[in-house]
N, CA, C and O atoms as a DFTB+ gen file, in Angstrom:
732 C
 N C O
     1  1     109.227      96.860      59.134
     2  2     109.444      96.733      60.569
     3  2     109.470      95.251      60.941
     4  3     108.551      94.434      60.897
     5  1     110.609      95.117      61.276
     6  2     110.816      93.648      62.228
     7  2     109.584      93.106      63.183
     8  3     109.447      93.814      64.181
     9  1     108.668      92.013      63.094
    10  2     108.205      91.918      64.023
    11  2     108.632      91.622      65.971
    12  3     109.824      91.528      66.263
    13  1     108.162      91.572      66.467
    14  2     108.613      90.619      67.848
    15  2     108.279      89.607      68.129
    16  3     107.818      88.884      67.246
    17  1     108.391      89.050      69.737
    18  2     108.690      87.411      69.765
    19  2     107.343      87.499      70.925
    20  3     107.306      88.626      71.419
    21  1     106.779      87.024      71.200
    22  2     106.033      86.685      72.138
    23  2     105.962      85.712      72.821
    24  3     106.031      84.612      72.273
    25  1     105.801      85.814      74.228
    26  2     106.326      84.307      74.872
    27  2     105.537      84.635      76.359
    28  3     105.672      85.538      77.185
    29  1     104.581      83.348      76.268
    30  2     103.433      83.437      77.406
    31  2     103.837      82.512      78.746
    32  3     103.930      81.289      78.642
    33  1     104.042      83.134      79.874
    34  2     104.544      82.228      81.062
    35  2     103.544      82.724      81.947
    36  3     103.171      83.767      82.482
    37  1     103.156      80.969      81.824
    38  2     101.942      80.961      83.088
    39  2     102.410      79.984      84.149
    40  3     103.263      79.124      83.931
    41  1     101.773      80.174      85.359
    42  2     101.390      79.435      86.512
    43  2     100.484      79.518      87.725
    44  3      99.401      80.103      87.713
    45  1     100.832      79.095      88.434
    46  2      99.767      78.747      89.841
    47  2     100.458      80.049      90.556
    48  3     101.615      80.436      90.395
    49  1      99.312      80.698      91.499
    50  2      99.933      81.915      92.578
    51  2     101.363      81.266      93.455
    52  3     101.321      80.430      94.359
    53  1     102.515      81.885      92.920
    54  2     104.006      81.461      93.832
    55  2     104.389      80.724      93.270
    56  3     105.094      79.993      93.966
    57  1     104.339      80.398      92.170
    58  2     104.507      79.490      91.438
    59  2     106.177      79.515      90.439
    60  3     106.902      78.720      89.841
    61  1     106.098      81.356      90.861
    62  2     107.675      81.352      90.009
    63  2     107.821      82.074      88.795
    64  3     108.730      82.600      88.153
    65  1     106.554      81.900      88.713
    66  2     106.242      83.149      87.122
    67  2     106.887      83.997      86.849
    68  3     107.538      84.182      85.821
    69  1     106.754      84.722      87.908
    70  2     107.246      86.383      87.630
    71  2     109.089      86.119      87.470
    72  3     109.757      86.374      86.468
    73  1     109.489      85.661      88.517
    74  2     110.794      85.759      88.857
    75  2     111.255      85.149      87.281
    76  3     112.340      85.536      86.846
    77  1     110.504      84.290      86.520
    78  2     111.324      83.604      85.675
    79  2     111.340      84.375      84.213
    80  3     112.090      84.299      83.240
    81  1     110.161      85.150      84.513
    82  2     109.964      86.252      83.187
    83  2     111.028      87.253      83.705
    84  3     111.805      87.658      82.840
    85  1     111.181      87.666      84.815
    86  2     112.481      88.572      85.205
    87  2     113.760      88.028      84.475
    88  3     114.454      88.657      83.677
    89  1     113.941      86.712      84.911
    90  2     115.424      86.422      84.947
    91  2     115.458      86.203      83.275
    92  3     116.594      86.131      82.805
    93  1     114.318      86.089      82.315
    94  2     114.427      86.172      80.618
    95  2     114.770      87.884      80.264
    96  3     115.515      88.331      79.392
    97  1     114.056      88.523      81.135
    98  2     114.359      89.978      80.736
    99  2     115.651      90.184      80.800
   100  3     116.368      90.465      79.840
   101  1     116.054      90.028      82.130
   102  2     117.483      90.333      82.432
   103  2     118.699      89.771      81.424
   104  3     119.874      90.088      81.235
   105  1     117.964      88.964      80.988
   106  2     119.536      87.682      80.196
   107  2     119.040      88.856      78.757
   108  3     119.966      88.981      77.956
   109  1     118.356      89.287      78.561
   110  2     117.807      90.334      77.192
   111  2     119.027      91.663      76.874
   112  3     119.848      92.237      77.589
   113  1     118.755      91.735      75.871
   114  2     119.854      92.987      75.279
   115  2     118.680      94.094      75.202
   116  3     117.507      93.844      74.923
   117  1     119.110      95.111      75.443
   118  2     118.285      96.105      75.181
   119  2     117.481      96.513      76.675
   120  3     117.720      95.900      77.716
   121  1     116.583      97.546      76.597
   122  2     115.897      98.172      77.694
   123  2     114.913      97.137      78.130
   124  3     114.607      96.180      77.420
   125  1     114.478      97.335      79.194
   126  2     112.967      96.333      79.318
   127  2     111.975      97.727      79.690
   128  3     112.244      98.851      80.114
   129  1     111.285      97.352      79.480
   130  2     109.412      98.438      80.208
   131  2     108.815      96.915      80.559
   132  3     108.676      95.790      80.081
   133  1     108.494      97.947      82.088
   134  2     107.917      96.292      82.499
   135  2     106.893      97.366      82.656
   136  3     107.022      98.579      82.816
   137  1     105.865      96.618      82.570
   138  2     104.168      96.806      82.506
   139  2     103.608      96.409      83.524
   140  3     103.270      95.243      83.730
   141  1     103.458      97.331      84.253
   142  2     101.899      96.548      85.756
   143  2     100.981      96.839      85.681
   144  3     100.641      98.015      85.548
   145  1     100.195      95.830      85.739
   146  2      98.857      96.024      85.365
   147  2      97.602      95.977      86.859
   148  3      96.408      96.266      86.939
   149  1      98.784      95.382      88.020
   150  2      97.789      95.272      89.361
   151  2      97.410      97.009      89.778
   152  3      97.919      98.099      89.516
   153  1      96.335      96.567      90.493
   154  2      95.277      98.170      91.216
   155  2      95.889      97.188      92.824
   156  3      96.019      96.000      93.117
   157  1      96.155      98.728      93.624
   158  2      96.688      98.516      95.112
   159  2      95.170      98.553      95.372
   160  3      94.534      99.595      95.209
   161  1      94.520      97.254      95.830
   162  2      93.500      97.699      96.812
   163  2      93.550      97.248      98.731
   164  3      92.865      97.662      99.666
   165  1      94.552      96.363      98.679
   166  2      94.406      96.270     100.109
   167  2      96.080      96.232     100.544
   168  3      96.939      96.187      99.663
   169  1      96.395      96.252     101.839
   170  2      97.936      96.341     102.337
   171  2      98.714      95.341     101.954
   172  3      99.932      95.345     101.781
   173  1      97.450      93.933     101.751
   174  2      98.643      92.636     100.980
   175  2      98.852      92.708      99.498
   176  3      99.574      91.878      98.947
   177  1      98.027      94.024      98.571
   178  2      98.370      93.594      97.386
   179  2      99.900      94.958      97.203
   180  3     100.845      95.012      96.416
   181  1      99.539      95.698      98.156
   182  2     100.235      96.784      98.355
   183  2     101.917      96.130      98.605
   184  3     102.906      96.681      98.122
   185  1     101.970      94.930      99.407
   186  2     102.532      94.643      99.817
   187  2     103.922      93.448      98.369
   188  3     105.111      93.315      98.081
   189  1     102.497      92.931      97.990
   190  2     103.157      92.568      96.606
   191  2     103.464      93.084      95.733
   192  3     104.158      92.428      94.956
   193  1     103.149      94.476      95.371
   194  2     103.799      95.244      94.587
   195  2     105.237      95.799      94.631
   196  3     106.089      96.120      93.803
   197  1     105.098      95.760      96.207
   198  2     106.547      96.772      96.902
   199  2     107.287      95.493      96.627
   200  3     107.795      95.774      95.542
   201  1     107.640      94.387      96.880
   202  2     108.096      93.189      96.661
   203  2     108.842      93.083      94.900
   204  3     109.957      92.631      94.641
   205  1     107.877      93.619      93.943
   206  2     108.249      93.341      92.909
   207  2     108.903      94.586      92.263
   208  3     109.525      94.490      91.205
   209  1     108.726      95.917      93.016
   210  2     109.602      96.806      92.378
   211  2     110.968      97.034      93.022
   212  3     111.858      97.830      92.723
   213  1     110.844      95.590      94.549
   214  2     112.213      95.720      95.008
   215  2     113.122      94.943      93.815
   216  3     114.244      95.202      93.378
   217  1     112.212      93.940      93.497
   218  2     112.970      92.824      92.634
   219  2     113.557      93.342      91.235
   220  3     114.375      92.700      90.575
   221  1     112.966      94.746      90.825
   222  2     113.325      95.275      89.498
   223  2     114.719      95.771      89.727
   224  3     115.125      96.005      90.865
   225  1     115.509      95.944      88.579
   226  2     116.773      96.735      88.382
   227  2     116.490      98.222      88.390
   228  3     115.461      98.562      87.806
   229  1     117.142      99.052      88.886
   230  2     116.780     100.260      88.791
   231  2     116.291     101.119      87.502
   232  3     115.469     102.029      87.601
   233  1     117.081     100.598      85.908
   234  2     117.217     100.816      85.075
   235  2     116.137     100.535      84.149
   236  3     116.167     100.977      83.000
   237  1     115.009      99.693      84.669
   238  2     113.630      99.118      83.882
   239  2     113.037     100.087      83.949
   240  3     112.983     100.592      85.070
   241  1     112.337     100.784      82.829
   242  2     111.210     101.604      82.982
   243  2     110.112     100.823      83.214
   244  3     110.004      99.712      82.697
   245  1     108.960     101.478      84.228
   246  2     107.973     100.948      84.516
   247  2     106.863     101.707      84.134
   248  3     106.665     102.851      84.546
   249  1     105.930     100.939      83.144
   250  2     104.738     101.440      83.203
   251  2     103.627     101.121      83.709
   252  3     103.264      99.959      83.522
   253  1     102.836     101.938      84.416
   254  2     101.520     101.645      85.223
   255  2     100.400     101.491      84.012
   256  3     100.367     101.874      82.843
   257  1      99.734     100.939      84.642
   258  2      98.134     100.958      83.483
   259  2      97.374      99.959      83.699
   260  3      97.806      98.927      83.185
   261  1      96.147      99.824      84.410
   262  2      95.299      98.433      84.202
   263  2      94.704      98.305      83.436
   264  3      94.551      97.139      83.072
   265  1      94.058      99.272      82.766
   266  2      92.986      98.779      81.804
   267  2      93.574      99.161      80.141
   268  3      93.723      98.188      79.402
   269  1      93.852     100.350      79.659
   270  2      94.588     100.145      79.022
   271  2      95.827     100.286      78.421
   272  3      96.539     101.267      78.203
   273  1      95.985      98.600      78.104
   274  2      97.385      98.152      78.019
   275  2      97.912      98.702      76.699
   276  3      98.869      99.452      76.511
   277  1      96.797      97.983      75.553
   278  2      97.152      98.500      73.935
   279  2      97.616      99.663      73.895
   280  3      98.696      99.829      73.329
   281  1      97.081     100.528      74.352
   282  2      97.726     102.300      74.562
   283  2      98.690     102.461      75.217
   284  3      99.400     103.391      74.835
   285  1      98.990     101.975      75.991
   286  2     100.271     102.172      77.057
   287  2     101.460     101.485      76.139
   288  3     102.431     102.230      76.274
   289  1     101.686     100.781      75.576
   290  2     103.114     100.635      74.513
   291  2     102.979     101.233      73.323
   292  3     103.780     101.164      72.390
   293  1     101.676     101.987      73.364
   294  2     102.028     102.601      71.445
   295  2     103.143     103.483      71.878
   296  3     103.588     104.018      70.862
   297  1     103.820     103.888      72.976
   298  2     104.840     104.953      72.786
   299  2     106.194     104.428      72.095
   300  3     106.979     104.857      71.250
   301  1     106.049     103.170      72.966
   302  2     107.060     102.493      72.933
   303  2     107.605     101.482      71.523
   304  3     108.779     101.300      71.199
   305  1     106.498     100.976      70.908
   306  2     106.069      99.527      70.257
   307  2     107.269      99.540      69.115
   308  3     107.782      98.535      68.625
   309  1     107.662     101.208      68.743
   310  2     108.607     100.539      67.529
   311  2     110.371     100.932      67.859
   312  3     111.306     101.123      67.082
   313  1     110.289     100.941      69.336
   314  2     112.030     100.200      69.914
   315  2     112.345      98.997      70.190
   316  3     111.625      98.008      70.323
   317  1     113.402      99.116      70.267
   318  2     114.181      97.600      70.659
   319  2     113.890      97.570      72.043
   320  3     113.822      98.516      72.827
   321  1     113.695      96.124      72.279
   322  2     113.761      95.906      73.712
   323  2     112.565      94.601      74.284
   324  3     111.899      93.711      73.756
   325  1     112.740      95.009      75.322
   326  2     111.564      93.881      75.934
   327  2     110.257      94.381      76.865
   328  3     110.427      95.171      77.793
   329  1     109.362      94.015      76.632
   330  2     108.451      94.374      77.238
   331  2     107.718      93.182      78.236
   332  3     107.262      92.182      77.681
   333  1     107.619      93.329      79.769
   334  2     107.284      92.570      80.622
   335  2     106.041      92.861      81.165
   336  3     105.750      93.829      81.868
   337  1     105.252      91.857      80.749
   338  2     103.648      92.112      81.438
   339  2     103.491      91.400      82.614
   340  3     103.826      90.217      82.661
   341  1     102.926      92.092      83.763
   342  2     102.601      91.267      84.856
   343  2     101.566      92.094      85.738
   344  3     101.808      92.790      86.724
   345  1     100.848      91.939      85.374
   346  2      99.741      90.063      84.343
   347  2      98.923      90.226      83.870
   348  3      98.184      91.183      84.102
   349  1      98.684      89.171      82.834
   350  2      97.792      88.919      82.194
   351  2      96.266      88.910      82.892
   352  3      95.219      89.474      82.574
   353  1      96.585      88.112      83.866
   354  2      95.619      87.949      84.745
   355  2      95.267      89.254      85.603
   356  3      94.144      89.758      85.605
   357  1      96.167      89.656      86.203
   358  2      95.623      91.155      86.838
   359  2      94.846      91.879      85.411
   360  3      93.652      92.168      85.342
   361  1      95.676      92.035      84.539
   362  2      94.155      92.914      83.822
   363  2      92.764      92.437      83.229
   364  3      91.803      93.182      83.040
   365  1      92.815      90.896      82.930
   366  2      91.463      90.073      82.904
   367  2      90.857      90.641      84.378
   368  3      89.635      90.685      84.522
   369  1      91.588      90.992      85.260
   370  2      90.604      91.342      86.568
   371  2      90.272      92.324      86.584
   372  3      89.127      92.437      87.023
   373  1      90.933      93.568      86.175
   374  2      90.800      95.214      85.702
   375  2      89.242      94.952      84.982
   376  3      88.161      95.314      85.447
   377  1      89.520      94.122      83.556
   378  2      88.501      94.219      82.525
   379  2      87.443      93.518      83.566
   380  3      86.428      94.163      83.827
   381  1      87.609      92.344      84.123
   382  2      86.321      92.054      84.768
   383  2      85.554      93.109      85.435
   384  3      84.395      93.510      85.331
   385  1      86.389      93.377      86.027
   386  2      85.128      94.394      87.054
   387  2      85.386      96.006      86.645
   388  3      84.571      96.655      87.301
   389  1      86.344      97.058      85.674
   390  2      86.460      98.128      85.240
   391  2      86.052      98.938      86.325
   392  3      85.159      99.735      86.614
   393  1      87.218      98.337      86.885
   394  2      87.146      99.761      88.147
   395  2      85.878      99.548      89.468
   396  3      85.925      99.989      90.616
   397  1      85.050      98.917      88.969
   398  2      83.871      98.857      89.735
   399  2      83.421      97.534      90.489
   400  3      82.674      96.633      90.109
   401  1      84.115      97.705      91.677
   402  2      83.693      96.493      92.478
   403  2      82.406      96.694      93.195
   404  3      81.470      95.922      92.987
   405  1      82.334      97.407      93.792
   406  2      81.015      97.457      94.161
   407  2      79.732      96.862      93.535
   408  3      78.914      96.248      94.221
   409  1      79.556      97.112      91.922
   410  2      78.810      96.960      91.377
   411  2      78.755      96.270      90.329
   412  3      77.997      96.618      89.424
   413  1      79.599      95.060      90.210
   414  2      80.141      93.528      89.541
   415  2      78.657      93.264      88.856
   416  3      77.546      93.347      89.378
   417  1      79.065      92.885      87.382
   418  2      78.054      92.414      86.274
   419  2      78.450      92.207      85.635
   420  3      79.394      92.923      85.300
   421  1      78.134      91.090      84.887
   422  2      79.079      90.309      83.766
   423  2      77.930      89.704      82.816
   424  3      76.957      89.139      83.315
   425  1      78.081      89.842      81.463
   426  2      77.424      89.292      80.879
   427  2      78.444      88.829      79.262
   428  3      79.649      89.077      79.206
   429  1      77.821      88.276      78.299
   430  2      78.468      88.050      77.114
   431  2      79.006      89.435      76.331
   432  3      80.116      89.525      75.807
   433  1      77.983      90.506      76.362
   434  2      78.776      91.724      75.934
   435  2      80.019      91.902      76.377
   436  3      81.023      91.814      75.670
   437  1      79.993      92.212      77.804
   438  2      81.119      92.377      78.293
   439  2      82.256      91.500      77.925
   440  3      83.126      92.089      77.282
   441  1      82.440      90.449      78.126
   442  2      83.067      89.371      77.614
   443  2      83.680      89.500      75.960
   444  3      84.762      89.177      75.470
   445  1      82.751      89.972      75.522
   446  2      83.245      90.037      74.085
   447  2      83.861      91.345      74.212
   448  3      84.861      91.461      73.504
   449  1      83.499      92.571      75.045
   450  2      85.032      93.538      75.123
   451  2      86.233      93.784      75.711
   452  3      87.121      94.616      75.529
   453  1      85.991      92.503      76.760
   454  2      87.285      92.431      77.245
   455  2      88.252      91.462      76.436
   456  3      89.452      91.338      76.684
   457  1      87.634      90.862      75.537
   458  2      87.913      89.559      74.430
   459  2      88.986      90.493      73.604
   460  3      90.191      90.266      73.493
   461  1      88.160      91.740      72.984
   462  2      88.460      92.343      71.504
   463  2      90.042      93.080      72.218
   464  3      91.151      92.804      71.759
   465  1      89.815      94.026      73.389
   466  2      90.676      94.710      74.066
   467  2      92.110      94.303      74.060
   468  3      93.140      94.951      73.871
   469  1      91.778      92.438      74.446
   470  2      93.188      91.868      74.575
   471  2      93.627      91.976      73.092
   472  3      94.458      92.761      72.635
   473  1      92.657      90.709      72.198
   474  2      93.111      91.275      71.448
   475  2      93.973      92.357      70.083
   476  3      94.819      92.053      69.241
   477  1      93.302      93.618      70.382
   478  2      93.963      94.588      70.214
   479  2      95.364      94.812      70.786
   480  3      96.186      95.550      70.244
   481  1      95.532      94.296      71.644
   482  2      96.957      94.446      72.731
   483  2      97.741      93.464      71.775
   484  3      98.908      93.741      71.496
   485  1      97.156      92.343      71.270
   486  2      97.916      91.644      70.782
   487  2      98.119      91.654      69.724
   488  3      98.943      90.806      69.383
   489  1      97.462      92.686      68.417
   490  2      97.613      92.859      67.545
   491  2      98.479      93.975      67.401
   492  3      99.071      94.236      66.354
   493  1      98.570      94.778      68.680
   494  2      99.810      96.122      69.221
   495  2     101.048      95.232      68.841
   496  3     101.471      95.285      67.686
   497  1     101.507      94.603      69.560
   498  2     102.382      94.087      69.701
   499  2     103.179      93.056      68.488
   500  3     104.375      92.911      68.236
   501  1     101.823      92.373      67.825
   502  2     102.854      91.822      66.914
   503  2     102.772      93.184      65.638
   504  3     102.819      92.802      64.469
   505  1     102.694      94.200      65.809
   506  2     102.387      95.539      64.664
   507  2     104.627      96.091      65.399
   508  3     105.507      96.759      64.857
   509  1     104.582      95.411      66.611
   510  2     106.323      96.047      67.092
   511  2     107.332      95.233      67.030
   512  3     107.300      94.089      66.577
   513  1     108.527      95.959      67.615
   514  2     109.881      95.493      67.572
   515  2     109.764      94.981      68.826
   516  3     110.886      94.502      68.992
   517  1     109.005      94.717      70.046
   518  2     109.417      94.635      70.886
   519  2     109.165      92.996      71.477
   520  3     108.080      92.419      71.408
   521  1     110.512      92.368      72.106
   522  2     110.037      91.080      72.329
   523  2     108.864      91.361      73.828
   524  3     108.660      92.440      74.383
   525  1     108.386      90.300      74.102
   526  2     107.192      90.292      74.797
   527  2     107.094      89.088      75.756
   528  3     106.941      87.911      75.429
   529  1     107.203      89.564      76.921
   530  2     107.077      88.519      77.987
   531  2     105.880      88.643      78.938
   532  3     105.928      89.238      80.014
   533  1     104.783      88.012      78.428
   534  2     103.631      87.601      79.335
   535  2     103.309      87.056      80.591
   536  3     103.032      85.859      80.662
   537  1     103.306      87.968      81.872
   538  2     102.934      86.397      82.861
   539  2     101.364      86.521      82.730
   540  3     100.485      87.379      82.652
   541  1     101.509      85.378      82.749
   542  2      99.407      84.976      83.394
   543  2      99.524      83.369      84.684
   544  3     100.229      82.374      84.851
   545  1      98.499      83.942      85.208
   546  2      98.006      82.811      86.019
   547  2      97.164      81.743      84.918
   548  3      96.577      81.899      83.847
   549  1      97.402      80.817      85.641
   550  2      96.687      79.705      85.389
   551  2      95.965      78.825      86.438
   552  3      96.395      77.939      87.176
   553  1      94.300      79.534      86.211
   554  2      93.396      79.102      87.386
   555  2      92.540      78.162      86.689
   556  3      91.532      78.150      87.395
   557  1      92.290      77.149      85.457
   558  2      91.230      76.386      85.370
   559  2      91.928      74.954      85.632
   560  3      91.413      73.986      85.072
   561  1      93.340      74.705      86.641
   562  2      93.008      73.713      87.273
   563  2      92.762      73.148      88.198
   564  3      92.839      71.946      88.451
   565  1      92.256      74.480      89.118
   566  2      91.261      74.251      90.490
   567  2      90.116      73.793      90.169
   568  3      89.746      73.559      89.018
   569  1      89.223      73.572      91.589
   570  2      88.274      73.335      91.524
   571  2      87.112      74.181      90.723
   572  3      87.462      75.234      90.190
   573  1      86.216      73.903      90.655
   574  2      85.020      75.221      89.942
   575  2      84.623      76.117      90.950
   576  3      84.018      75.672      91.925
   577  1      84.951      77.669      90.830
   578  2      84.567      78.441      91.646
   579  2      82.833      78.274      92.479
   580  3      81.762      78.186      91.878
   581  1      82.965      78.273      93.413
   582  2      81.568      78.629      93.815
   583  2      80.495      79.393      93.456
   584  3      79.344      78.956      93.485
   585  1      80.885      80.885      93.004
   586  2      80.392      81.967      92.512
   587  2      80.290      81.954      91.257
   588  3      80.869      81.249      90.430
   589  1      79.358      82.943      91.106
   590  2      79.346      83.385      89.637
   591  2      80.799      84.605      89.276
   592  3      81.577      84.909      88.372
   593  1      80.561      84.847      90.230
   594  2      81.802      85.875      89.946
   595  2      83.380      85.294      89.925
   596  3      84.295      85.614      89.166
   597  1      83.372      84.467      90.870
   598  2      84.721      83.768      90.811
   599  2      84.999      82.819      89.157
   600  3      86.035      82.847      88.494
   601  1      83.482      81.899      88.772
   602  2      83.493      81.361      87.881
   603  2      83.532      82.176      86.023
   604  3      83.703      81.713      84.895
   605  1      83.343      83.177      86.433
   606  2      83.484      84.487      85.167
   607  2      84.791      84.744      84.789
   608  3      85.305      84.710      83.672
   609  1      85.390      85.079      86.187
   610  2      87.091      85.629      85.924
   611  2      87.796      84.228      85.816
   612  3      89.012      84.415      85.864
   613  1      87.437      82.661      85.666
   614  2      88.140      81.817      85.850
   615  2      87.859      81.516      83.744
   616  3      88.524      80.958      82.870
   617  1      86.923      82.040      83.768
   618  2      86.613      81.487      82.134
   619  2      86.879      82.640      81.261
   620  3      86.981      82.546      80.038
   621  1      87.022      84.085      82.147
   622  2      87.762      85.215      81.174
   623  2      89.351      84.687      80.824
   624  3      89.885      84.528      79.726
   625  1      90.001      84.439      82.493
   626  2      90.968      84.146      82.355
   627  2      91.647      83.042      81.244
   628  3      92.594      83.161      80.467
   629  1      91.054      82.320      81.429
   630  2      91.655      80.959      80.305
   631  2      91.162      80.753      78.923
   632  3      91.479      79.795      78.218
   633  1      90.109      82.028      78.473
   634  2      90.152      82.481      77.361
   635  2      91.239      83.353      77.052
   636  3      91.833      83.205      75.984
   637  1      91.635      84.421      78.016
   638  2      92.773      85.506      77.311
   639  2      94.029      84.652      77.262
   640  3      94.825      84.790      76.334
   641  1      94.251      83.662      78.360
   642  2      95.621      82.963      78.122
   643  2      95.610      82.227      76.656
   644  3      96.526      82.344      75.842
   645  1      94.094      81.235      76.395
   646  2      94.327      80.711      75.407
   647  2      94.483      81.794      73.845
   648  3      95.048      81.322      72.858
   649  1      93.974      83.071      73.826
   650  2      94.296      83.938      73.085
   651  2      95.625      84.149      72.677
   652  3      96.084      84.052      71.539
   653  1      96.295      84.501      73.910
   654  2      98.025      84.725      73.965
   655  2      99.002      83.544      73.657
   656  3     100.143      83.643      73.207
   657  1      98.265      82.312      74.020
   658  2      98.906      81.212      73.825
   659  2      99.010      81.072      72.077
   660  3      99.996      80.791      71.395
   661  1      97.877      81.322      71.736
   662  2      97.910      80.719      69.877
   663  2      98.556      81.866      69.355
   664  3      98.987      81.662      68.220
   665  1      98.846      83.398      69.950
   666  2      99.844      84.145      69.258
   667  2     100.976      84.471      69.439
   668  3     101.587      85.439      68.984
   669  1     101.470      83.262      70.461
   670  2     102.785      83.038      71.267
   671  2     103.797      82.225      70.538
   672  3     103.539      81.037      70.343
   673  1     104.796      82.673      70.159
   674  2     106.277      82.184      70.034
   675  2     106.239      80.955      70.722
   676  3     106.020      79.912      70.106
   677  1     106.418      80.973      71.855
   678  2     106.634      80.335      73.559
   679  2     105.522      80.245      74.430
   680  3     104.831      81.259      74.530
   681  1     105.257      79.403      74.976
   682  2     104.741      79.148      76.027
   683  2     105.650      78.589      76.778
   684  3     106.558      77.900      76.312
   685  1     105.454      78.890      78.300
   686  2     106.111      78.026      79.760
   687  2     104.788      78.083      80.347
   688  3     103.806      78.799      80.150
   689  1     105.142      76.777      81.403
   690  2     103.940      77.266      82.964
   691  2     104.983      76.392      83.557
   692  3     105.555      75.331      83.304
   693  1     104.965      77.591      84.721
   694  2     105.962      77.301      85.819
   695  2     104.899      76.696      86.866
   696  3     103.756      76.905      87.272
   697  1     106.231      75.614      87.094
   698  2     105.472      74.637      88.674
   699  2     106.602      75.036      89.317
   700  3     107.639      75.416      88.774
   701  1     106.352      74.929      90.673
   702  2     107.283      74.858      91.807
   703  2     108.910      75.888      91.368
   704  3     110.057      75.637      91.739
   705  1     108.483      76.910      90.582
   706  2     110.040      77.834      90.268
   707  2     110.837      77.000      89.374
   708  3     112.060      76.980      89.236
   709  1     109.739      76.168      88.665
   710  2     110.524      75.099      87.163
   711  2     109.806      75.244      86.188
   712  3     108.656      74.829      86.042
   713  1     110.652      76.032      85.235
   714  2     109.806      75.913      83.763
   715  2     109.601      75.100      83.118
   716  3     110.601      74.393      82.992
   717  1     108.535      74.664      82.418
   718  2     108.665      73.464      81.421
   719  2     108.022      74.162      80.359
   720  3     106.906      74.670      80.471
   721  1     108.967      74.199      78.968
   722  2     108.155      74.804      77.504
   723  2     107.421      73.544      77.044
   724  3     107.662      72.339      76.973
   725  1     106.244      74.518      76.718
   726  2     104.553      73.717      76.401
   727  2     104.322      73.910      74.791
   728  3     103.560      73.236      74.098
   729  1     105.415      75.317      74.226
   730  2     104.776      75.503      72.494
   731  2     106.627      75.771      72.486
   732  3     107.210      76.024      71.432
């Protein structure tokens, strides 16, 4: 089995990400499955979702799933085609809090299973045929969160990117709706 290509595009919120992992899918031969990984919890995230399935072609299959991802392409993993994640970061937020906001706790265990999880996703993937387009945010060049909680998902986050990054083909991080390749 042919492996696939993996290629991690990060940036800042509006930054262009998404649209630019779109416009790689689109220039792609073959089917795409785009992957969402956001939970609707309020009317503005509701609102960004409707936004991005206006932006899809009718013809993309879409799969839902926040938490897990590794399972959600074993259907798929040994066709041709492309697979679009968005995001990386929405499911570092899934794994942060697993469903449970109310009752937010974070410790090194945890950390080490939301660590292995990606992992596994990423050992899915290079096990397929399918090329692989990552978005993630890139939040460690703000300031330091205030919180403990803000400061958890800022150091989950830029561990799973740096994960994806060292098993990435490609890297981009889009500024201002401009890519610049980083690997």
């Amino acid at each position: 089995m042919s492996q696939g290509k993996i290629i991690l595009i990060l940036g800042g919120s509006r930054s262009g990400k998404s649209e630019y992992a779109e416009e790689l899918a689109l220039a792609s031969e073959g089917p795409v499955y785009y992957l969402a990984t956001g939970i609707v919890t309020d009317a503005e995230m509701a609102e960004r979702v409707e936004q991005q399935r206006r932006r899809r072609p009718a013809h993309w299959q879409t799969i839902e799933e926040p938490l897990k991802v590794a399972q959600a392409i074993e259907p798929i993993r040994d066709k041709q085609g492309v697979l679009l994640l968005d995001s990386l970061s929405g499911w570092v937020t899934n794994l942060l809090y697993d469903h449970n906001l109310a009752d937010w706790q974070w410790d090194e265990a945890r950390e080490a299973k939301a660590l292995s999880l990606i992992e596994g996703f990423l050992a899915e993937l290079g096990n397929s045929k399918l090329r692989a387009l990552i978005v993630g945010d890139e939040v460690g060049l703000s300031l330091v969160p205030p919180t403990a909680e803000g400061r958890a998902f800022r150091d989950l986050n830029g561990k799973a990117n740096q994960l994806v990054a060292a098993r990435a083909d490609e890297v981009y991080l889009v500024v201002a709706g401009l890519p610049l390749k980083i690997k």
